[in-house]
C-alpha positions as CSV (number, residue, x, y, z in Angstrom):
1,X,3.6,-27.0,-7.1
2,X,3.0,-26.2,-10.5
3,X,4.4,-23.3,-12.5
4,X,1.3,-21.5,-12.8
5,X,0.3,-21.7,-9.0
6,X,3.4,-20.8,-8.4
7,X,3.4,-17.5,-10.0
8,X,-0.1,-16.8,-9.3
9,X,1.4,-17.7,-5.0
10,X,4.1,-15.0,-6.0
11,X,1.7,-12.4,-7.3
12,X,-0.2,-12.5,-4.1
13,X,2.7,-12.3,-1.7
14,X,4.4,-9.2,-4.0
15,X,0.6,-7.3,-3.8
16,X,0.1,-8.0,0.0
17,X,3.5,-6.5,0.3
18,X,2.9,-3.5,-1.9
19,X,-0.6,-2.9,0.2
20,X,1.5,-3.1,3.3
21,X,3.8,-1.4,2.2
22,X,1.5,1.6,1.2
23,X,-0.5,1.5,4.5
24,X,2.7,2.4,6.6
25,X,2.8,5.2,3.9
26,X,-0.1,6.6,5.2
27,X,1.4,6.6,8.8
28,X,4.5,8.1,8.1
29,X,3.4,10.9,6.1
30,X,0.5,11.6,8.3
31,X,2.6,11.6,11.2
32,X,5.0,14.0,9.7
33,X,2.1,16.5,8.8
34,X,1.1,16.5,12.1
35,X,4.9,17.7,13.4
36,X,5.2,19.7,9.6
37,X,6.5,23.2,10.6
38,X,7.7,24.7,7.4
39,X,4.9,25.3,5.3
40,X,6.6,23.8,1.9
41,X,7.3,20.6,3.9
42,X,3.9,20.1,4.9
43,X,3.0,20.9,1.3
44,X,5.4,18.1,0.0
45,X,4.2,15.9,2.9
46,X,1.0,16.3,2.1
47,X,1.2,15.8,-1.8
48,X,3.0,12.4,-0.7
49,X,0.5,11.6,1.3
50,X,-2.5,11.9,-1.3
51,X,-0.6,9.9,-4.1
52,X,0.0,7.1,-1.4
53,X,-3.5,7.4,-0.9
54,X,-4.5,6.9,-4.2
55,X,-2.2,4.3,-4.9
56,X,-3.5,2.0,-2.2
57,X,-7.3,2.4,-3.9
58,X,-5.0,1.1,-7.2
59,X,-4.2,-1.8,-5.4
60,X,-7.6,-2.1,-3.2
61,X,-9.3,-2.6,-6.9
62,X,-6.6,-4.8,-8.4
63,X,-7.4,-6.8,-4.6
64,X,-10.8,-7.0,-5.2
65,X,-10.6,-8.0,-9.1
66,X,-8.7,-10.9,-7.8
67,X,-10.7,-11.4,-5.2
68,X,-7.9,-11.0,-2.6
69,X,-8.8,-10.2,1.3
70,X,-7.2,-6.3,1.7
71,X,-7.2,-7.1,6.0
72,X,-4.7,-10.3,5.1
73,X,-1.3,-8.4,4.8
74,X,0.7,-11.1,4.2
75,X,0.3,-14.7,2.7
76,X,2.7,-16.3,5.1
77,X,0.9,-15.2,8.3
C-alpha cells in the first residue's frame, strides 16, 4: 500500500471513530437528561448534549465532502 492510501485509509478509520464516538454521545447524555434531577445538572447535561450534537453535523459535512457513508461506523467491519 502506498503512503498516500495509506493515510487517506487512516483518515477514514480516525473519522468513523470520531462519528461513533459522537453518536454514543448523544445516548449518554440523553439518557442522563431523562434521569437529570438537579436542575443545573440537566442544564450542563443538556449544553453537552447540543455541542455533541453539533459536532456530529461537523463531521456529517466533512463525511459527505469526502464522500464517506455516515451508516458505515467502522472501516474494518
Amino acid at each position: 500500500m502506498n503512503k498516500k492510501l495509506y493515510m487517506e485509509t487512516q483518515l477514514h478509520e480516525l473519522l468513523y471513530q470520531g462519528l461513533k464516538t459522537e453518536l454514543g454521545g448523544l445516548k449518554i447524555y440523553a439518557a442522563a437528561l431523562s434521569h437529570a434531577q438537579d436542575e443545573s445538572l440537566g442544564y450542563s447535561w443538556q449544553n453537552y448534549l447540543e455541542q455533541t450534537r453539533s459536532q456530529e453535523q461537523v463531521l456529517l459535512k466533512v463525511f459527505a465532502e469526502l464522500g464517506l457513508n455516515p451508516d458505515r461506523l467502522t472501516t474494518r467491519g
